[in-house]
C-alpha positions in Angstrom: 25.4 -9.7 3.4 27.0 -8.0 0.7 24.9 -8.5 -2.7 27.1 -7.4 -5.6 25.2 -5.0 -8.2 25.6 -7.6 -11.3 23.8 -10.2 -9.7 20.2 -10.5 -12.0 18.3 -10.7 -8.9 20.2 -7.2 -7.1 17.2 -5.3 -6.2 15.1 -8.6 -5.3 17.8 -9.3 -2.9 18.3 -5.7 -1.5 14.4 -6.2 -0.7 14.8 -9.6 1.2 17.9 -7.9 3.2 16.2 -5.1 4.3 13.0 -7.0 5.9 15.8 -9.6 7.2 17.6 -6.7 8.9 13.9 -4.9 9.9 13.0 -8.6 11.5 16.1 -8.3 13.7 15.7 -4.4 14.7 12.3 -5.7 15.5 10.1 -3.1 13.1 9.0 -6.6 10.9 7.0 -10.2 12.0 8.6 -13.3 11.1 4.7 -13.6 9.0 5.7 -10.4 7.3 8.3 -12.2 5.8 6.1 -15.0 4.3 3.3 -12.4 3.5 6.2 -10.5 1.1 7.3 -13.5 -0.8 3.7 -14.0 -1.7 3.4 -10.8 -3.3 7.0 -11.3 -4.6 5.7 -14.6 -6.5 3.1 -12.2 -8.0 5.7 -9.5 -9.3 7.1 -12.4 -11.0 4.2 -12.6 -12.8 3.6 -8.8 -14.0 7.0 -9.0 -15.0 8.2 -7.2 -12.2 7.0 -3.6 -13.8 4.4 -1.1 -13.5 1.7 -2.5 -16.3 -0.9 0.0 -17.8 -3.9 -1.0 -15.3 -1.5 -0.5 -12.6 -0.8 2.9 -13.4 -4.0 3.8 -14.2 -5.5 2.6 -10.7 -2.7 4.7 -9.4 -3.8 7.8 -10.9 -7.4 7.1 -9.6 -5.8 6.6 -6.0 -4.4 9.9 -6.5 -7.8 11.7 -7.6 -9.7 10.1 -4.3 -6.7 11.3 -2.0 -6.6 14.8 -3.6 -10.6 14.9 -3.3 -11.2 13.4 0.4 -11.7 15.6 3.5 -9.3 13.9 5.6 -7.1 11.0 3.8 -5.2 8.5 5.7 -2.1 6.2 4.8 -2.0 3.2 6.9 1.7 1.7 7.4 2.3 -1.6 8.7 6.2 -3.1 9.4 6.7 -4.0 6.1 5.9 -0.7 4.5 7.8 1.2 7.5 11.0 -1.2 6.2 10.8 -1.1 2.6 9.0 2.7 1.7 9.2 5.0 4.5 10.4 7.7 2.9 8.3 7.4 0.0 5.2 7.1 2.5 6.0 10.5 4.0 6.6 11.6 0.4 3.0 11.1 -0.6 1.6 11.9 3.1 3.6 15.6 2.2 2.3 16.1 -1.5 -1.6 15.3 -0.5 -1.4 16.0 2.7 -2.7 12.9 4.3 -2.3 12.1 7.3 0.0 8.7 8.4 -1.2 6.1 11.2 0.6 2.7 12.4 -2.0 0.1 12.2 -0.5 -3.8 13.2 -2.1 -7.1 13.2 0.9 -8.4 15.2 0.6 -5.0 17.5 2.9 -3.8 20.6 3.3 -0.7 21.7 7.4 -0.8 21.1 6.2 -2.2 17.5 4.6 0.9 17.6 7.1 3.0 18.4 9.9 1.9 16.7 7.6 2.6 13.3 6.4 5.5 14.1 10.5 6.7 14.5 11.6 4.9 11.4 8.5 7.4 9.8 9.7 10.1 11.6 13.6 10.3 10.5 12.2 9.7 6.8 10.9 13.0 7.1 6.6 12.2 7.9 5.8 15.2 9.9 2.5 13.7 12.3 2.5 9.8 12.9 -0.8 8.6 14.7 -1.0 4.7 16.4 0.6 5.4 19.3 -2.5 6.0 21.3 -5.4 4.6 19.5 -8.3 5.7 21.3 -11.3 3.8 18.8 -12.0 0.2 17.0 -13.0 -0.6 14.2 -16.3 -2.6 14.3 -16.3 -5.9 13.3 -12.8 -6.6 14.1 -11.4 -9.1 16.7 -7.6 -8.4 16.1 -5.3 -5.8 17.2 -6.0 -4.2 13.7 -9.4 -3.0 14.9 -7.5 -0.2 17.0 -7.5 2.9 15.2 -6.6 6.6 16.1 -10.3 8.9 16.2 -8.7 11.6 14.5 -7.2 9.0 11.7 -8.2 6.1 10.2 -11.5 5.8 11.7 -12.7 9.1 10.8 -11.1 8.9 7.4 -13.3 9.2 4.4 -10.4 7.6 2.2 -7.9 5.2 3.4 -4.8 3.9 1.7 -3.9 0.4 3.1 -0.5 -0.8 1.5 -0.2 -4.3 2.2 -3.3 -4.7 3.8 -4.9 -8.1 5.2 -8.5 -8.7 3.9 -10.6 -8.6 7.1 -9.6 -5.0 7.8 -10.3 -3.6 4.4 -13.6 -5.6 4.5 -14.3 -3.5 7.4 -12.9 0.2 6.4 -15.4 -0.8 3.3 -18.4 -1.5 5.8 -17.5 1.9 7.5 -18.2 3.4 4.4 -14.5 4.5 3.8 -13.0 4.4 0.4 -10.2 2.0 0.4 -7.8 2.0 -1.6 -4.8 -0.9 -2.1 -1.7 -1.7 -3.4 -1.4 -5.3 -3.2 0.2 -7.9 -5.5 -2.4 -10.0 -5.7 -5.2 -9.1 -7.5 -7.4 -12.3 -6.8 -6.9 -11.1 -2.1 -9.4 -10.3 0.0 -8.2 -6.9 -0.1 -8.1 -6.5 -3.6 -12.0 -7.8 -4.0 -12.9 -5.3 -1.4 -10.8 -1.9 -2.0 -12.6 0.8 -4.0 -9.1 1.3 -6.0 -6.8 -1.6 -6.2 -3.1 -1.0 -7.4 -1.8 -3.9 -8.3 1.8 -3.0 -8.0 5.0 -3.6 -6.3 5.3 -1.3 -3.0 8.4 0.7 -4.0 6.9 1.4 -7.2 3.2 2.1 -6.6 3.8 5.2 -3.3 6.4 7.1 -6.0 4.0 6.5 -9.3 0.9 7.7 -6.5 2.6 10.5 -5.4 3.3 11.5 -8.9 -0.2 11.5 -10.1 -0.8 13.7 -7.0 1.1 16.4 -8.4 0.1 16.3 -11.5 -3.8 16.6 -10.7 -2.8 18.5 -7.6 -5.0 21.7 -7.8 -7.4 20.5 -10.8 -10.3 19.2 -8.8 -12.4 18.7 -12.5 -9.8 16.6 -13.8 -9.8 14.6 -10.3 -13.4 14.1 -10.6 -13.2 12.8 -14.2 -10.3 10.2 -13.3 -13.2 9.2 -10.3 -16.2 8.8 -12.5 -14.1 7.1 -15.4 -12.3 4.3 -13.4 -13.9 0.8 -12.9 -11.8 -1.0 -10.4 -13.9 -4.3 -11.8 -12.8 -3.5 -14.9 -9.4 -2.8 -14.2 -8.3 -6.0 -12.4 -9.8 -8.0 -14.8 -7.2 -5.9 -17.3 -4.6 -7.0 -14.6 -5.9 -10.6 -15.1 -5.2 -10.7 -18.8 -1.8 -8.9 -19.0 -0.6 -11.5 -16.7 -2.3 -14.5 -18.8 -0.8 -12.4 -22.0 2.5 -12.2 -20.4 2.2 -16.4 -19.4 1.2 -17.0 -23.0 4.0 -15.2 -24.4 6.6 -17.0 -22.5 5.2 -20.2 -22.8 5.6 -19.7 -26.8 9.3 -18.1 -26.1 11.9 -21.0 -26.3 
């Protein structure tokens, strides 16, 4: 489909065509689908831009991925589809390490993820032969790579379900989230929660990386100053500001 660029929802569209298109090639569930217009509903709401408390969890995401002895960025479909390249962006600036995790899993989901990861430039993708599980789990989700995920210290989870960042949390692991919704599972578990759109939050990340790249002190003070608490509750009330502000607009 050919979206023309002066249509006011362009880039909303582009999005929807390129999970469409990811559905067919087989890289994205038909439930990926639903779970991205969920988030998309809650974009609507920040205004469909990066708001303070955002950007601030995403500079304390940086700090804990700059400071952790072996970070991991877990990539479903629907990351693979929509920010592959900035995934092995953000993988190359840390370095983190990247694994395929799935709640819908096959091995040629697998695969076909792990290539899409590759040709964006991500140098090591692990998933491919999980070979540990993470307790507590009875899905697909709970397979993990030894070497990745569950022997991480810090985990990013980008569009995460609840159960399994309820679990990385019982491990011990810092987990941090981008995820719409500030009132998910995920985003009452996570250490950090970024709530940000996808294709805004991996390039803002990756940012803060290099700017506190090489300043340990400053990482630690980002660490020790942010309250996640704190900071979705600041969420909470741009968005009720933003309501109340349109619902005086006439």
């Amino acid at each position: 489909m050919k979206i023309p660029r002066s249509h006011p929802r362009y880039s909303s569209l582009k999005t929807r065509e390129a999970l469409v298109g990811a559905h067919r090639q087989g890289l994205v569930v038909l439930e990926g689908l639903i779970a991205h217009g969920r988030g998309e509903a809650w974009d609507y709401l920040l205004g469909e831009r990066t708001i303070p408390p955002a950007r601030a969890a995403e500079r304390a995401a940086a700090a804990y991925l700059l400071t952790a002895a072996n970070p991991v960025i877990s990539v479903n479909g629907n990351v693979a589809a929509l920010a592959a390249r900035s995934v092995a962006r953000l993988a190359r600036a840390v370095p983190a390490r990247i694994e395929v995790n799935l709640f819908h899993h096959t091995d040629a989901r697998v695969r076909k993820i792990a290539t899409i990861l590759r040709k964006a430039g991500a140098r090591e993708v692990l998933g491919a032969k999980p070979d540990a599980r993470i307790p507590g789990l009875g899905s697909d989700r709970a397979l993990a790579a030894r070497d990745g995920i569950f022997s991480a210290d810090v985990v990013l989870v980008p569009l995460e379900d609840g159960d399994r960042a309820e679990a990385l949390a019982a491990m011990g692991k810092t987990v941090l989230a981008v995820d719409l919704n500030p009132l998910s599972r995920t985003a009452l578990a996570a250490d950090v929660t970024v709530v940000d759109e996808l294709s805004r939050a991996l390039p803002n990340i990756r940012e803060e990386v290099l700017r506190l790249r090489g300043k340990p002190a400053n990482c630690r003070r980002v660490i020790e100053r942010f309250d996640n608490r704190k900071n979705r509750a600041a969420v909470l009330r741009a968005i009720d500001a933003r309501l109340g502000a349109l619902a005086r607009k006439r």
